[in-house]
Structures are given as C-alpha cells and as structure tokens.
C-alpha positions as CSV (number, residue, x, y, z in Angstrom):
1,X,10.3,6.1,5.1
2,X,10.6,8.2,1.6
3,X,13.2,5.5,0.2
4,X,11.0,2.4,1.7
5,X,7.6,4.5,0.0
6,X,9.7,5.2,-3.5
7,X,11.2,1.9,-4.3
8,X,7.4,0.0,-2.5
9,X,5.9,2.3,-5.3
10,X,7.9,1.0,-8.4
11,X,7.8,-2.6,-7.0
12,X,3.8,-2.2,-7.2
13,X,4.1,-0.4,-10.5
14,X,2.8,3.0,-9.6
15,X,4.8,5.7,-10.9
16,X,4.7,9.5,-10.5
17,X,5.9,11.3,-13.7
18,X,5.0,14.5,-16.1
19,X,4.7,12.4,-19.1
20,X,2.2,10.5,-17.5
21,X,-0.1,10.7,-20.8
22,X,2.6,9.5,-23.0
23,X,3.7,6.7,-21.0
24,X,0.1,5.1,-20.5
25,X,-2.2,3.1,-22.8
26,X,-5.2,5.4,-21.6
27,X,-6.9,6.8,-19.0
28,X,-9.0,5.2,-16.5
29,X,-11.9,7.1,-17.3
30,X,-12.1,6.0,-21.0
31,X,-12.0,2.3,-19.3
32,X,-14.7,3.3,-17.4
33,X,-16.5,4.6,-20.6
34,X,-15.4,2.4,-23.3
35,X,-16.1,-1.1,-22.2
36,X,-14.7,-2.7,-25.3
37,X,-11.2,-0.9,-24.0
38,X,-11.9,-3.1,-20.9
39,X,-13.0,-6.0,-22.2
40,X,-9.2,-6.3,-24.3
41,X,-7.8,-5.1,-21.1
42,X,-9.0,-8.5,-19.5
43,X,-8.2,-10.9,-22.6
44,X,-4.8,-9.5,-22.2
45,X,-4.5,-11.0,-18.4
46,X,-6.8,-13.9,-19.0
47,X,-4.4,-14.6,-21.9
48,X,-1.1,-14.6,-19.7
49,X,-3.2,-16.7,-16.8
50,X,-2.3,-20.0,-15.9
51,X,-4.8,-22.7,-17.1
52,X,-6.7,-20.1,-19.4
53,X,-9.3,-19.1,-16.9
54,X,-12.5,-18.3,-17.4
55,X,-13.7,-14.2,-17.2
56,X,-15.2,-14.6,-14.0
57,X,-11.9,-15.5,-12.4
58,X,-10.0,-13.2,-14.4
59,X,-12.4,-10.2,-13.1
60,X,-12.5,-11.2,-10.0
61,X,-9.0,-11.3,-9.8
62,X,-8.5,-8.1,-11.5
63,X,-9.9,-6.5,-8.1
64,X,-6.5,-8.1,-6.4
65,X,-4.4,-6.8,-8.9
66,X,-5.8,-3.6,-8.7
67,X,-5.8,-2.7,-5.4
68,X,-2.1,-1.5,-5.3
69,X,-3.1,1.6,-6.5
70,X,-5.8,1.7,-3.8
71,X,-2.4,0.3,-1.4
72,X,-0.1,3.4,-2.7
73,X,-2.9,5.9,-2.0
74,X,-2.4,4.8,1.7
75,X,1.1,4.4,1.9
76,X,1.6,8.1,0.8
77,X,-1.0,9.4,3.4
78,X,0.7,7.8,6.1
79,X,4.1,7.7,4.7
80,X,4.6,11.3,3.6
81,X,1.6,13.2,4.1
82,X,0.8,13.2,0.7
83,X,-2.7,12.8,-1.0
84,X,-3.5,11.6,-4.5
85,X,-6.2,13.0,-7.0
86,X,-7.1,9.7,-8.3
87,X,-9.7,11.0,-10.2
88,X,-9.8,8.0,-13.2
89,X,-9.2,11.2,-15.9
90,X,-6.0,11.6,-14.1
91,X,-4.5,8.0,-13.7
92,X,-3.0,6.7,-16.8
93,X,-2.7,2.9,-17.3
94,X,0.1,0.7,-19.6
95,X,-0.6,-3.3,-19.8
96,X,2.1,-4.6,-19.8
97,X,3.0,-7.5,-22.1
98,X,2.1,-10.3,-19.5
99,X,-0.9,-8.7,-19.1
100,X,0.2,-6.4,-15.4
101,X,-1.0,-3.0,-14.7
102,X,1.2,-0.1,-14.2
103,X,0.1,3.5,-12.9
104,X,1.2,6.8,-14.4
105,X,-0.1,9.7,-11.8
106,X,1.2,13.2,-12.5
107,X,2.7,14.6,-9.6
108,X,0.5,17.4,-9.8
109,X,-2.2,15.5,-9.1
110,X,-0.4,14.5,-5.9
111,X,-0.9,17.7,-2.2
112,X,0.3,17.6,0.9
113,X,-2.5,16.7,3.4
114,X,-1.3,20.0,5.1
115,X,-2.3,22.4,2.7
116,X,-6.1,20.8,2.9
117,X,-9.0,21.3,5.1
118,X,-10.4,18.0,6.5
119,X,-13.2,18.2,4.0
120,X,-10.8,18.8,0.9
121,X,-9.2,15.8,1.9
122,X,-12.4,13.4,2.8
123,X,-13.5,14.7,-0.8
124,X,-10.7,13.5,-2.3
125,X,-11.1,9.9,-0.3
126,X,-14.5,10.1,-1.7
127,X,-13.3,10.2,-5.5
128,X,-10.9,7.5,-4.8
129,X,-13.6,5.3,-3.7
130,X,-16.7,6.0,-5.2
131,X,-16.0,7.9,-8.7
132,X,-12.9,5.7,-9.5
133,X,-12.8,2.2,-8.0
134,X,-16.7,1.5,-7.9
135,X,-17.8,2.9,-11.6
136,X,-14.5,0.7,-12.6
137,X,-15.6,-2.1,-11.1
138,X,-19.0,-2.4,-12.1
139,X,-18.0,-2.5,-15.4
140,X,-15.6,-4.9,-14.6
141,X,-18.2,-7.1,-13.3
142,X,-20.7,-6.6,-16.0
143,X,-18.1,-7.9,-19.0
144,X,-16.8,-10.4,-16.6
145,X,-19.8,-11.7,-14.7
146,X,-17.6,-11.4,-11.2
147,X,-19.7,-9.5,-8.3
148,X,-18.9,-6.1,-7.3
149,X,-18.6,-6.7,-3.5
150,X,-16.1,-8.8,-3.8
151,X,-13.4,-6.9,-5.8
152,X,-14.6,-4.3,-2.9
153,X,-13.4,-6.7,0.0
154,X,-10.3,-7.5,-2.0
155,X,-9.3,-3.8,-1.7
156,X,-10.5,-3.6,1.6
157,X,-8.7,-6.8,3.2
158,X,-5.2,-5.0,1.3
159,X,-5.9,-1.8,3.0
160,X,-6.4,-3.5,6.1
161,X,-2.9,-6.0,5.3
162,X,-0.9,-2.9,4.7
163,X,-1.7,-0.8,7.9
164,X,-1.1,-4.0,10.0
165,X,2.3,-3.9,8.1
166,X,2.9,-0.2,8.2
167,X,2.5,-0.7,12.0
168,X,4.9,-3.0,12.5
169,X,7.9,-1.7,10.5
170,X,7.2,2.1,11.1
171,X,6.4,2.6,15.2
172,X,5.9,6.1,14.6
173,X,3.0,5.5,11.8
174,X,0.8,3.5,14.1
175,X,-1.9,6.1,14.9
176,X,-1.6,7.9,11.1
177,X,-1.8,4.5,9.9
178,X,-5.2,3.5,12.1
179,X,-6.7,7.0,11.0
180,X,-6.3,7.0,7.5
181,X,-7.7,3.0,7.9
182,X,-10.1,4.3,9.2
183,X,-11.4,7.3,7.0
184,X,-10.7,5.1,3.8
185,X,-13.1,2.4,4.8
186,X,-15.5,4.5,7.2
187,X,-19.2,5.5,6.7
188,X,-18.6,8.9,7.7
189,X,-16.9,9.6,3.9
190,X,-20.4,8.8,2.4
191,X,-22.5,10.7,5.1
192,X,-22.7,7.8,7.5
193,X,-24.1,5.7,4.7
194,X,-22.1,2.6,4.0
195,X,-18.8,2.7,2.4
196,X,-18.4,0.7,-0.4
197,X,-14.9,-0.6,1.6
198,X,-16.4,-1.6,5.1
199,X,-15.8,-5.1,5.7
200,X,-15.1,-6.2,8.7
201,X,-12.3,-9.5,8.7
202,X,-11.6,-12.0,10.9
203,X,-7.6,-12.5,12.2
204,X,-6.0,-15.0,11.8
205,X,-4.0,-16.9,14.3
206,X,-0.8,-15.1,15.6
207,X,-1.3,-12.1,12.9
208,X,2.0,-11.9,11.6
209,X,3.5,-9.2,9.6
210,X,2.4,-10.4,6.5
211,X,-0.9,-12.5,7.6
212,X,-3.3,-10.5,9.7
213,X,-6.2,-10.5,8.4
214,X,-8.5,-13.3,6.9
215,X,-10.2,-12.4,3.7
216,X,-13.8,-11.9,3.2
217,X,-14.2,-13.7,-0.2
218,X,-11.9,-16.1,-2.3
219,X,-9.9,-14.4,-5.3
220,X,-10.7,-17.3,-7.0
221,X,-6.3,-18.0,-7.9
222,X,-6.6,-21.4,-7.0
223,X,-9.4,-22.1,-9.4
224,X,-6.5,-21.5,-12.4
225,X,-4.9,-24.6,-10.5
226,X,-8.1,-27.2,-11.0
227,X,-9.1,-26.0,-7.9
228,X,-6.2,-26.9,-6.0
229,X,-6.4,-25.4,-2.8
230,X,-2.4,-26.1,-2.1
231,X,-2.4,-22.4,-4.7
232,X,-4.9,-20.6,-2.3
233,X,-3.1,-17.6,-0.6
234,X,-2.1,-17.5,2.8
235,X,-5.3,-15.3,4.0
236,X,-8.0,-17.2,1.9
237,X,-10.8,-18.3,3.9
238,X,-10.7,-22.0,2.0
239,X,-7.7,-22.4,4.4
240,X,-9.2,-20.7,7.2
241,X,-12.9,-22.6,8.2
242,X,-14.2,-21.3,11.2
C-alpha cells in the first residue's frame, strides 16, 4: 500500500518535501488573500484549455483539478494512517507551464492518526474543509463567476470515487475507507450542521471500479468541445438522465 500511496501521490502531483517553500510559486493562503494571484492562476489554465474557454468553465473546472489534494488527504488516512495539516499557509503551490497544479506539503505538517485524540483529528478534517477548500473556492467563484456548491460536489463525488476504488483494490481498507468517507463528508465535523461536502450521488449501473458514482453537477469539460457531449466524462449526469 505505501508504494501504490507514493507513486498515486506523484502521479496526482502532490509531493511531501522540506523545501516545500522553495519549490512552490506560493502559498495557498496568499491565493486566498490576493485575488489578483488567483485571477493569473486561472489565465494560466484557461490559456492551456482547449477552445479558449470562458472563466466560468475554467473555475468550475478548477474544482476537478483541485480535488486531488482533497483525494491524497484520504488516501493517506486510509492508506497509512497518516493526517495532513492542510492549513492553506502550509500547502505550497507551482503552476506548471500547461497551466496543472502541483502540491508541496512539508512533512512535518503530516501525524500519524495515532498520536491524535479523535477531536485533534476531526479539527484537522475541519481545516481541510472549511478554512482551506471553502475560503479558496469562494474566491474562485467570485473572479470566475462559477458557483461554490458545485466545485463542493466535484470534491465530494472524488472522495466518494476513490473510496469505491480503495475498496476494491485494498480488502483490508474497506471499513477505514467507509469511516474516513464518512467523517470527511459528515455533519458531525461542523456540529451536526451541514458539511460543505455532503452530497448524496446516484450509482450508476454496475459501479465499476472506476465508475461508481454519478456526479451531482457537470464540470462543464465538454463545453471546451462546442458542447459536445461525446467529451463528457464517464460519471456526468449529461450521460446519465434519470
């Protein structure tokens, strides 16, 4: 499981290393606080999209792209019983030049699930969610005109993809891998209010290991296509009409 988590990490571009600073562009808190910083952020990737889409696409779609750090988060829970600190002053971000994202974490910032109490860890779940991803993506929204919610539910319906997957190639992860679903997406991280992750998706026929889940909203790829639906992803609801 360690090799499968170390070489899933660098194919997702998510790397642990103690020149983490030096090797970004910045941190995610000054994209969170410098919305001009963001703004060229998302000319970068709307420059290296096909059919030069508009913002709203390119935001919305940012949400996709940045869920695998959302994904690694989870696969080191389950995986290695390892927790991140992703506060956004302690994630460092490179564009890359075709405008992709990679992660610099140091491992520092990275304890074993072990040496925390449950409420340790649920506060650290709780930054992940609501002090990183949903600041970031309200500001996302605002430059790009793209609606929070749905950059939400594309995080969500990955979480929910990669514990399907985790189930099926690791037996012995099925419960860790249901839990940690389950506390990442679950009310009881924000006091039994909603979590900003709860969606519920529909399955799709036969759930295969790659195609479980149905997603709640479009990312909006196609529409870099002339709205050729023949470009939407397996899991789009286009494709899937009830």
């Amino acid at each position: 499981m360690n090799l499968y988590l170390s070489v899933s990490m660098k194919r997702l571009g998510v790397h642990i290393s103690r020149r983490h600073i030096k090797k970004g562009d910045f941190s995610v808190q000054k994209l969170i606080e410098d919305e001009e910083t963001l703004r060229n952020l998302l000319l970068v990737q709307k420059s290296h999209s096909h059919g030069n889409p508009n913002l709203t696409i390119v935001g919305t779609l940012f949400g996709k792209r940045y869920s695998v750090l959302p994904i690694v988060f989870f696969d080191k829970m389950v995986l290695s019983g390892m927790v991140i600190d992703a506060s956004p002053e302690n994630i460092f971000v490179k564009v890359t030049k075709t405008g992709g994202i990679r992660f610099f974490i140091h491992p520092r910032n990275i304890v074993s699930r072990k040496s925390l109490s449950k409420e340790q860890e649920q506060k650290l779940l709780h930054t992940l969610v609501a002090d990183h991803l949903t600041p970031l993506f309200e500001i996302v929204c605002k430059i790009a005109n793209s609606k929070v919610p749905h950059l939400q539910s594309l995080v969500s319906h990955n979480l929910y993809q990669r514990s399907h997957f985790l189930r099926k190639k690791f037996s012995d992860c099925k419960q860790s891998s249901e839990d940690v679903l389950r506390m990442m997406t679950g009310a009881e991280l924000f006091q039994n209010q909603r979590n900003p992750l709860d969606f519920t998706f529909r399955k799709t026929e036969g759930g295969s290991s790659t195609a479980a889940y149905i997603r709640k909203h479009c990312c909006l790829a196609y529409l870099q296509h002339e709205g050729d639906k023949s470009h939407c992803c397996s899991t789009c609801p286009h494709i899937h009409k009830k």
